[in-house]
C-alpha positions in Angstrom: 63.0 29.3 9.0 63.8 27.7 12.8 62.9 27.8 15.9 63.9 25.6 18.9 61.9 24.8 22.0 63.2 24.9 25.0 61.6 21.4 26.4 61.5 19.0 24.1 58.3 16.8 24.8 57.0 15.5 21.7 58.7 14.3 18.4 57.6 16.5 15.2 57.3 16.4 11.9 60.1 19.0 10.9 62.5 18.4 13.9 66.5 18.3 12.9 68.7 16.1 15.3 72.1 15.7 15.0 74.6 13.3 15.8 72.6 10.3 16.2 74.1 7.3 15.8 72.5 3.7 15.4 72.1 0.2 14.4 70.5 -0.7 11.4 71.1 -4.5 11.6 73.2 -7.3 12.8 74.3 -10.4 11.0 76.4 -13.3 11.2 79.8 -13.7 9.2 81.8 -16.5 9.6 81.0 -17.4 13.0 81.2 -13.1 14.4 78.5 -11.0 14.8 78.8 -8.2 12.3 77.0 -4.7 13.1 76.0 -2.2 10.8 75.7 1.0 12.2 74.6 5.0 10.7 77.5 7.0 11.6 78.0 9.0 9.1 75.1 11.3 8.9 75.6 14.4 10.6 71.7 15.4 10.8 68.5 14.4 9.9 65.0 15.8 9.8 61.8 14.1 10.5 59.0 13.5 7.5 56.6 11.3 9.4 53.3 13.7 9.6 52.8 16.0 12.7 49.2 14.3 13.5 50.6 10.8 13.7 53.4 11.6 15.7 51.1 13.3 17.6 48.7 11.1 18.0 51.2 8.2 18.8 52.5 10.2 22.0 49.4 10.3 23.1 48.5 6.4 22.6 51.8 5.8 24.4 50.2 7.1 27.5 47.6 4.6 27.4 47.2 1.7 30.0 47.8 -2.3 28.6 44.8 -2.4 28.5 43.1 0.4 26.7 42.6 0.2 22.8 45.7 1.3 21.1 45.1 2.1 17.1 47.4 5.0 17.0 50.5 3.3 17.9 53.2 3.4 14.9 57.1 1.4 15.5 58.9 3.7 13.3 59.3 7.2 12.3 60.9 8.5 8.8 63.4 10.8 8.6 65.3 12.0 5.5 69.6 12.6 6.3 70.4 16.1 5.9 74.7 16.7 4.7 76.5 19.5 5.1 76.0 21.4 1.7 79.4 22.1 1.1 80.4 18.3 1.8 77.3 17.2 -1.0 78.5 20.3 -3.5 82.0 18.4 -3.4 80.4 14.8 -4.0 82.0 13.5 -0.5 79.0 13.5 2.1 79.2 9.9 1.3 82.9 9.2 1.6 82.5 7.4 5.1 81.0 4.4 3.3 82.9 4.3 0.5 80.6 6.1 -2.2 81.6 9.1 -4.5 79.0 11.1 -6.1 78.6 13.6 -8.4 79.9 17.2 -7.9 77.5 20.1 -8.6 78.7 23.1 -10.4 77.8 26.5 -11.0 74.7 26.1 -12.6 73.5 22.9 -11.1 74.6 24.0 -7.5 71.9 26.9 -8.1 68.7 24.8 -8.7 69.8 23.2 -5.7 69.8 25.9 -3.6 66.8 27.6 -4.6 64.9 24.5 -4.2 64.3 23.9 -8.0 65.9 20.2 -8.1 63.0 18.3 -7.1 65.1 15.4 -5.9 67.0 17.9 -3.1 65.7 20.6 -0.6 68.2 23.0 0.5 68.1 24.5 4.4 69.5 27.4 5.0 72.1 28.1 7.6 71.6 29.6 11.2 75.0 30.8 12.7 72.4 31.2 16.3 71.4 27.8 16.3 74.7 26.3 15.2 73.0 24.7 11.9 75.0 24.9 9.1 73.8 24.5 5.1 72.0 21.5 4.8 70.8 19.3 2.0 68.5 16.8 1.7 68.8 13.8 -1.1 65.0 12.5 -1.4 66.4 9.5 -2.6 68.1 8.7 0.7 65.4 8.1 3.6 64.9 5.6 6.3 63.1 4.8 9.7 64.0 4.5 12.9 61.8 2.4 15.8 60.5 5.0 17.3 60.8 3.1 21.2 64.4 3.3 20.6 64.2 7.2 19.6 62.2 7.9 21.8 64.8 7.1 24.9 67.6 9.1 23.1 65.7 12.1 21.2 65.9 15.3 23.4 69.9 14.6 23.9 70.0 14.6 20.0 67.4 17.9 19.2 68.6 20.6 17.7 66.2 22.5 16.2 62.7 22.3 14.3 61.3 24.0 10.9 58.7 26.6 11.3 54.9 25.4 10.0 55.3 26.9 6.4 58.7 25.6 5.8 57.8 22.5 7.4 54.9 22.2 4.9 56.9 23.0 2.0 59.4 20.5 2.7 56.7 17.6 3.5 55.3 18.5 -0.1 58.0 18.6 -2.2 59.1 15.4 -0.8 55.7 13.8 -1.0 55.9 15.2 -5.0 58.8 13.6 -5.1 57.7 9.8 -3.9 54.7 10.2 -6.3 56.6 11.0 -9.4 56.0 8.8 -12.7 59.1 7.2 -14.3 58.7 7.3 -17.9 60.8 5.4 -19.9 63.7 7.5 -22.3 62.6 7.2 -25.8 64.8 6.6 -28.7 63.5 9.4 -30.9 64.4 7.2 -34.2 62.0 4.5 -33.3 59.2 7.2 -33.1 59.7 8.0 -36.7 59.6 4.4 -37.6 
């Protein structure tokens, strides 16, 4: 399900950091400087596709000068809890936000990958990754100049092709879902 390069040169699609903490913004409260920082996710994976990560590195070489249409400021990544911390409803609990607990039944789907909302990632004792969950619902981006200075300190591992792929669909299905609205089954009959 993982492998892990040795040199880290290029940013993937598919790539699980950890511990990477950051700003999100800065604002002003009464006068102070108030920052808002990510602390509390203890891995992420990157969705941005392989080819324009890719093909960003590659425009970063480029001189001032040169055309440079490949060039994209932000990568998206998806957090990835620690399953047992999300089973219990407290992978949130750093920012003050209780969520649901999963039982039995429930905690199943998740882990088969049958709960389109989550994907599941399997432990490796080897490469120190523990049971991972990702929450669809719960993406953002980073600037990629930024990542780029900190990334290889941060790498821990990367999804092989195939489960690579299967992740970046299900979360793709997920995005292009239609919400349809609940219908009151009594003002059908009417």
């Amino acid at each position: 399900m993982y492998t892990k390069k040795d040199s880290k040169e290029i940013i993937s699609q598919g790539d699980i950091y950890q511990n990477f903490k950051y700003i999100r913004w800065v604002d002003k409260e009464g006068g102070k400087l108030r920052i808002h920082r990510v602390n509390y996710v203890p891995f992420f994976v990157v969705l941005t596709q392989v080819c324009d990560l890719k093909w960003d590195f590659e425009d970063r070489k480029k001189n001032e000068k040169d055309k440079r249409d490949k060039y994209i400021p932000s990568i998206l990544v998806c957090p990835a809890y620690i399953a047992e911390s999300f089973k219990q409803g407290e992978h949130l609990k750093a920012i003050k936000i209780i969520s649901e607990k999963y039982g039995r039944d429930s905690w199943d789907l998740i882990t088969q990958n049958h709960n389109f909302r989550f994907h599941f990632l399997e432990k490796s004792e080897e490469l120190k990754i523990p049971e991972l969950v990702l929450d669809f619902k719960h993406y953002y981006t980073l600037p990629l100049d930024i990542f780029y200075k900190y990334y290889k300190k941060h790498y821990l591992a990367e999804l092989k092709p195939l489960y690579r792929e299967n992740l970046s669909q299900r979360f793709a299905f997920f995005l292009n879902r239609i919400g349809l609205p609940v219908l009151n089954t009594q003002q059908l009959s009417e």
